[in-house]
MIZA-639941 format. One record per residue (C-alpha): x, y, z. Coordinates in steps of 0.001 Angstrom, whole numbers, padded with zeros to 6 digits, always signed. Example, Ala and Ser with C-alpha at 12.3 -4.5 7.8 and 13.67 -1.06 7.14 Angstrom:
<sites>
+012300-004500+007800;+013670-001060+007140;
</sites>
This chain:
<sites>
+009617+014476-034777;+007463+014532-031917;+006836+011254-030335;+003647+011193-028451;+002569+009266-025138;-000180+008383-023666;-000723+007329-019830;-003801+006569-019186;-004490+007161-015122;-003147+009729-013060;-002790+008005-009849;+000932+007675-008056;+002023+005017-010871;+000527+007377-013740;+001806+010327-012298;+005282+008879-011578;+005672+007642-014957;+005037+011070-015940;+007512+012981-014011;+010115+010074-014917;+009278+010732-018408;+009291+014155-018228;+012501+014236-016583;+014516+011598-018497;+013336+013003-021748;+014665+016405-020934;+018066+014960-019766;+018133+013229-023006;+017509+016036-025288;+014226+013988-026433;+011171+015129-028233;+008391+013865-026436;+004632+014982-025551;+002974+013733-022853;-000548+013667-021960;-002545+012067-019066;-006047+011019-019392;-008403+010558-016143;-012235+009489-015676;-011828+011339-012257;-012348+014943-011321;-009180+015100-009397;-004894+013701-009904;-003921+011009-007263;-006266+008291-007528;-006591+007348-003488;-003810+009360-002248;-006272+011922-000945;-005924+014419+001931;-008925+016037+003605;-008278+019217+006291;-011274+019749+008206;-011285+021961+011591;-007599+021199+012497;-007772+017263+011351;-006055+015973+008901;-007688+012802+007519;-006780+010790+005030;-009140+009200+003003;-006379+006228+001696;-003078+005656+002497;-001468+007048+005562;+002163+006409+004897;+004431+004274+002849;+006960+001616+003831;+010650+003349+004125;+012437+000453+003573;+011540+000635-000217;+013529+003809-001957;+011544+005118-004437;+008850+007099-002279;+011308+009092-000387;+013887+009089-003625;+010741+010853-005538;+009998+013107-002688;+013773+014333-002220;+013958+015224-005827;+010618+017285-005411;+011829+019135-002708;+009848+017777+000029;+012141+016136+001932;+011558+018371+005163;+007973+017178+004871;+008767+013661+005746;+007584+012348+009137;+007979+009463+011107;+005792+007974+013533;+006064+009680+017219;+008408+007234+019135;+006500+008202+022463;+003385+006231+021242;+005624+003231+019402;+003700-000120+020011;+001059-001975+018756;-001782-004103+020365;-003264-007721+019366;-007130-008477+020155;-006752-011751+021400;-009497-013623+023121;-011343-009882+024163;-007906-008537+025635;-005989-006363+024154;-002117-007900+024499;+000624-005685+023447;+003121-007235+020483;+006158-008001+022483;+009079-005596+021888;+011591-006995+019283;+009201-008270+017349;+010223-007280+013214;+006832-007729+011153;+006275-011006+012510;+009601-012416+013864;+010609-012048+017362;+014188-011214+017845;+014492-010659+021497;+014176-013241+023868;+012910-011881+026491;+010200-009898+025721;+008885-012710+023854;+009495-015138+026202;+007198-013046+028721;+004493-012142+026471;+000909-012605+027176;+000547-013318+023747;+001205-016647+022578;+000772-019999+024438;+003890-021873+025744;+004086-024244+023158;+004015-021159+020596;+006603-019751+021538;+008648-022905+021931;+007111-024004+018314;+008365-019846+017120;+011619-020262+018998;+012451-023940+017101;+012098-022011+014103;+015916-021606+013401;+015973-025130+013100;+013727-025617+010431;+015039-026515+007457;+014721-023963+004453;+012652-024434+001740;+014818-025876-001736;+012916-024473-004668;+011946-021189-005604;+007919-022086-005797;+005617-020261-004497;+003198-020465-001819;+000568-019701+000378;+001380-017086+002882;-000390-019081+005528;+001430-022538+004262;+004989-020532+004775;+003939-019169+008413;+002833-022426+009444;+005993-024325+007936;+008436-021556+009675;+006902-020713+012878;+003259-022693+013217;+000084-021889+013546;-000592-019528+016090;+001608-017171+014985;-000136-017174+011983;-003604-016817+013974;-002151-014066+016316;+000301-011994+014281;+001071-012962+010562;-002829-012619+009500;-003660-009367+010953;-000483-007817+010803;+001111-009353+007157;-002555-010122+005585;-004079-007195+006227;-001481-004816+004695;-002993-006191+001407;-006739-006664+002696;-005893-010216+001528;-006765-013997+002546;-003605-015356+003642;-005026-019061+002641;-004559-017367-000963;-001934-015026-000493;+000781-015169-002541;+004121-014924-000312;+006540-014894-003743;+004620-011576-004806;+003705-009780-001241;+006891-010331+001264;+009117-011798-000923;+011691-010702+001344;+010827-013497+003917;+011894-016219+001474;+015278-014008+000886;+016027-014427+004722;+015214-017947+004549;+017413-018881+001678;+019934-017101+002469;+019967-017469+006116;+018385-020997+006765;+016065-019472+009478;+014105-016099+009343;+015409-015118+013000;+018395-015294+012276;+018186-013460+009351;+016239-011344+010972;+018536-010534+013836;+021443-009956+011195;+019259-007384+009532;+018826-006001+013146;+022518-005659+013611;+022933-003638+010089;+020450-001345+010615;+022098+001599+012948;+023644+003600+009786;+026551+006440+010733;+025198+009679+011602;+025233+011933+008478;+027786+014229+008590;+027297+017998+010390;+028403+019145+006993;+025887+017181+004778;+023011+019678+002895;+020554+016879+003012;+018224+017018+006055;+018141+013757+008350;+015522+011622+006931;+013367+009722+009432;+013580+006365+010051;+011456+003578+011174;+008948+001227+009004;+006255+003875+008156;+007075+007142+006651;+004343+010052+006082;+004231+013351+005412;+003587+016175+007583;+000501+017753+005595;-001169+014786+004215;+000276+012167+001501;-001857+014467-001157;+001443+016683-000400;+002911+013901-002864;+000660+014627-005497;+000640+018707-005359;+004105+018119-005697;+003790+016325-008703;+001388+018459-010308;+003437+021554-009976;+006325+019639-011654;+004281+018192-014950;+004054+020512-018160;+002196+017143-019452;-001437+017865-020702;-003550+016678-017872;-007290+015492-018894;-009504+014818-015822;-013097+013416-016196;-011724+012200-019589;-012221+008290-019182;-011148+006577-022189;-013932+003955-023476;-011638+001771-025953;-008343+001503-027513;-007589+000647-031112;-004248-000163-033073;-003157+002211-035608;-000241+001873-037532;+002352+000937-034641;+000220+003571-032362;-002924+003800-030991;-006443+005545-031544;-007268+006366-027997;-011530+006714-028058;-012857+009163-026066;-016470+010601-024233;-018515+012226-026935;-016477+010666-029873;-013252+012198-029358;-010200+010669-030375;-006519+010853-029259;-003492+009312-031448;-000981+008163-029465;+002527+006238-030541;+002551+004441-026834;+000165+003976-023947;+000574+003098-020797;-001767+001500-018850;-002203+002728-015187;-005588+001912-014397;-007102-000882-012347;-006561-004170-014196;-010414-004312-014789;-010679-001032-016379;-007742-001641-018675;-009469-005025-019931;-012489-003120-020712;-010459-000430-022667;-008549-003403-024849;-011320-005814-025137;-011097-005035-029096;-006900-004684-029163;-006080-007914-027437;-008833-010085-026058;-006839-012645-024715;-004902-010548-022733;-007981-008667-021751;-009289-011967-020417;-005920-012287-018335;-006463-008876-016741;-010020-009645-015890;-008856-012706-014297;-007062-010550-011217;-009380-010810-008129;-010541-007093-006365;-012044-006890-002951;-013924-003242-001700;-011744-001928+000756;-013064+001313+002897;-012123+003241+005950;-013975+005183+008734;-012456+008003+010226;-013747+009329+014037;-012362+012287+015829;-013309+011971+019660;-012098+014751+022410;-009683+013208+024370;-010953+012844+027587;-013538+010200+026247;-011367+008075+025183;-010105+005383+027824;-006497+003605+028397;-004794+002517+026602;-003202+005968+025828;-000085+004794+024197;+000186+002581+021136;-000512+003393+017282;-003314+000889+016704;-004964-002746+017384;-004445-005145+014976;-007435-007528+014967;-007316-011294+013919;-009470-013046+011771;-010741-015189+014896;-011669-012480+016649;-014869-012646+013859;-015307-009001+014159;-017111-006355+012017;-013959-004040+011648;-010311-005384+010243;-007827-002464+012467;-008007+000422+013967;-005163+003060+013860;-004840+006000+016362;-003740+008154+014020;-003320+011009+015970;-001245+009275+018361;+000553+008272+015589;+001636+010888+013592;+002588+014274+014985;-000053+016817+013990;-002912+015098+013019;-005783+016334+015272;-005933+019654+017655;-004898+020032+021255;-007473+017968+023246;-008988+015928+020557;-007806+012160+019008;-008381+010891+015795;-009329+007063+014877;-008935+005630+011911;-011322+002079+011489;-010911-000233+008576;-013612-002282+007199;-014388-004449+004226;-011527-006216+002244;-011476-009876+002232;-012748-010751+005486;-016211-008833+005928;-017739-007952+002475;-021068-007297+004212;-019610-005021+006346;-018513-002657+002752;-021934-003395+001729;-024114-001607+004767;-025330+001763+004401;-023601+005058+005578;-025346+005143+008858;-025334+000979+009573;-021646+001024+009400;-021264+004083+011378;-023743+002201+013803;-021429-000921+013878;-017943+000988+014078;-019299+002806+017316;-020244-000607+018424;-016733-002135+017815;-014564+000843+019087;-017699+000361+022667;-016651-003024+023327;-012809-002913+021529;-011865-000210+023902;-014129+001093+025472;-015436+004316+023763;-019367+005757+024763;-018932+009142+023440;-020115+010279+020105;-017999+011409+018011;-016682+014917+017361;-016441+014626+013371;-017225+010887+011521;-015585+010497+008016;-016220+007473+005962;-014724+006589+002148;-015113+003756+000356;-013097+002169-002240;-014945-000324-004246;-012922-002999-006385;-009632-001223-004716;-007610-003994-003275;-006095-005827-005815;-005843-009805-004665;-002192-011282-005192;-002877-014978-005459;-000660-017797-005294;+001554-017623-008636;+000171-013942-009113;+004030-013272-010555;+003816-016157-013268;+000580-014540-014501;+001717-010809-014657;+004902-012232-016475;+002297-014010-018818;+000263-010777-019451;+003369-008583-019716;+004559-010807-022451;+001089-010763-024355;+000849-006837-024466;+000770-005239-027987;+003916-003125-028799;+004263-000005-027703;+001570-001061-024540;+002330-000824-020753;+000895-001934-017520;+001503-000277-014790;-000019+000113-011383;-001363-002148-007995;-002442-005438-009556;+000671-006430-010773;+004466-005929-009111;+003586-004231-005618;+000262-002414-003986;+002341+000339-001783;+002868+003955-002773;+006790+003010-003381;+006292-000272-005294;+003630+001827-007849;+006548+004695-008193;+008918+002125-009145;+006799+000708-011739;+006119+004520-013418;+009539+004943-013415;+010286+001627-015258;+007813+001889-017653;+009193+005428-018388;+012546+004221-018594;+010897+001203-021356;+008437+003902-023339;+011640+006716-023448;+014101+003211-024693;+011555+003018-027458;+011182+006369-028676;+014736+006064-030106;+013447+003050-032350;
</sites>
């Protein structure tokens, strides 16, 4: 008997869960149909790729973080492993606006923890007492519970304020377009409070991390190619090379501009209500749409955990892409962005120099910029007109560094209500809404265990793994 499943989304987590099913249900001699349902006109949610005379812009996501597995485990087994890219090593560094300048981030420095003396020690950076207050930080005393926290409160308590100001906001906040007064440190970098538990002191844990991270060579014999390394992996034609890949591995029924307007119980399925009073039965459904959308979908099926998915805070998140030729474009001409702090009070949250980046990006003799705006810090900004905030990103990149020229090509998308907001105890309340989902119901997707391309694999896969466990019921 055919068991039938729903996902509802085809974004990375949709998708993934849809391969994973695909896959597992093959290897298990399993009889199960799988269709997707979209309101969009196009697979991949913001993984989206743009080539436009020689650029190659990306209108979300740039890369993933390699230290996670399942983004480069997925793209192995989809035979793109010779697309994978790492960021040009001839450009590697980063720059802080502090105070008008623009101060390079001291070399050794891991996210946020500095793990070579020197280069710290001489950095421009941070005040005397910072660095003394940053250095004192192996003998802080770790934390005893498990609670959670702010991820301001746990910068300030391990290395003080001005490294929160100057490095852990930008840098750490802004990878989730978040307000690190509110930011949950349990359910973003987890990892930190790992280092500090286990280690007593994040540099030292830190530095022992440093010490294990120089693998073997693989051998001349292996078949697999060498993978790159470093923080942020990409891929050579776009991350949308992710989702062709997927596509031409699903035989699941695929269902763009098919948004589904409610969800209703039947039997130990679901009635799945459709545009233009279409229905779809389905024996499970999962759930990888913003949490928003999914509340609006189960109002009727489970109010009180449509409340709790309504209760997850979005912010509009959007970025401006500007090709310039390159003689236009001053010093510096090394680096792969500025990372701007919140004190700065500035209309843009980071540029990117993409091109200097990432190998391939824009034509011989021309750079490409990528600007971020919106998120928690500047609504207004996300709010201005097409040609206002093309007005006030030319006047940031003028006085940021120095650029007069008009652009070459100008690229703007918008993401409104994209940036889920992981609050303080965010991972009690997913528990709590992951416990109050009907049978045969899954969530899946960036408001609840991870925003990142790898952390939104993950959670396709596991839900696959739970919807194929149930089939045998």
């Amino acid at each position: 008997m055919t068991h039938h499943i729903a996902i509802i989304g085809a974004g990375i987590a949709g998708l993934s869960a849809a391969y994973h099913l695909q896959k597992e249900a093959a290897r298990q001699d399993r009889d199960v149909h799988i269709t997707i349902f979209d309101a969009s006109a196009r697979p991949g949610g913001k993984l989206r790729t743009e080539r436009i005379d020689g650029f190659i812009i990306e209108a979300g996501p740039d890369s993933y973080f390699g230290q996670k597995p399942d983004a480069t485990q997925l793209i192995q087994e989809l035979g793109l492993a010779h697309e994978l890219i790492g960021a040009r090593p001839e450009h590697k560094g980063v720059y802080i606006r502090e105070n008008g300048r623009l101060v390079p981030l001291p070399e050794g420095v891991m996210l946020i923890i500095p793990t070579r003396i020197i280069p710290f020690a001489l950095s421009p950076l941070f005040s005397p007492w910072a660095k003394l207050r940053m250095g004192l930080e192996v003998f802080i005393p770790p934390r005893k519970d498990d609670g959670d926290e702010t991820l301001a409160d746990f910068i300030r308590r391990r290395l003080g304020e001005e490294a929160l100001e100057r490095l852990a906001e930008p840098l750490l906040a802004g990878i989730h377009n978040a307000d690190a007064e509110k930011q949950s440190i349990m359910a973003t970098f987890p990892r930190f409070r790992a280092l500090e538990k286990q280690h007593g002191s994040l540099i030292r844990g830190m530095m022992a991390m440093r010490r294990r991270s120089s693998p073997p060579p693989a051998p001349a014999h292996s078949a697999q190619p060498n993978l790159p390394r470093g923080a942020f992996i990409s891929l050579r034609e776009g991350m949308e090379s992710l989702v062709q890949a997927l596509m031409q591995a699903l035989k699941a029924d695929l269902h763009l501009q098919t948004p589904v307007k409610r969800i209703q119980a039947q039997g130990s399925g679901f009635l799945l209500h459709l545009a233009h009073n279409q229905v779809a039965y389905a024996d499970q459904a999962l759930l990888a749409t913003p949490a928003y959308a999914a509340a609006t979908m189960i109002s009727d099926l489970s109010p009180k955990l449509a409340a709790g998915l309504r209760a997850i805070r979005y912010v509009d998140t959007g970025v401006a892409t500007l090709a310039y030729r390159t003689e236009d474009i001053p010093a510096p001409r090394t680096g792969y962005g500025i990372l701007i702090p919140r004190k700065e009070n500035r209309r843009i949250n980071a540029i990117t120099w993409t091109s200097r980046k990432w190998a391939g990006r824009a034509p011989e003799g021309y750079e490409l910029l990528r600007v971020f705006f919106g998120g928690s810090r500047r609504p207004d900004v996300f709010a201005l007109s097409d040609e206002a905030l093309l007005a006030a990103v030319r006047e940031e990149l003028r006085d940021i560094m120095g650029i007069y020229a008009e652009p070459t090509l100008v690229r703007i998308h918008r993401w409104p209500r994209a940036s889920a907001q992981y609050d303080v105890g965010h991972l009690e309340r997913i528990a709590a809404l992951e416990a109050a989902c009907p049978a045969n119901l899954h969530l899946i997707g960036s408001a609840y265990r991870g925003v990142g391309v790898p952390d939104c694999i993950r959670q396709g896969r596991i839900a696959a793994e739970r919807a194929l466990a149930l089939t045998r019921a």
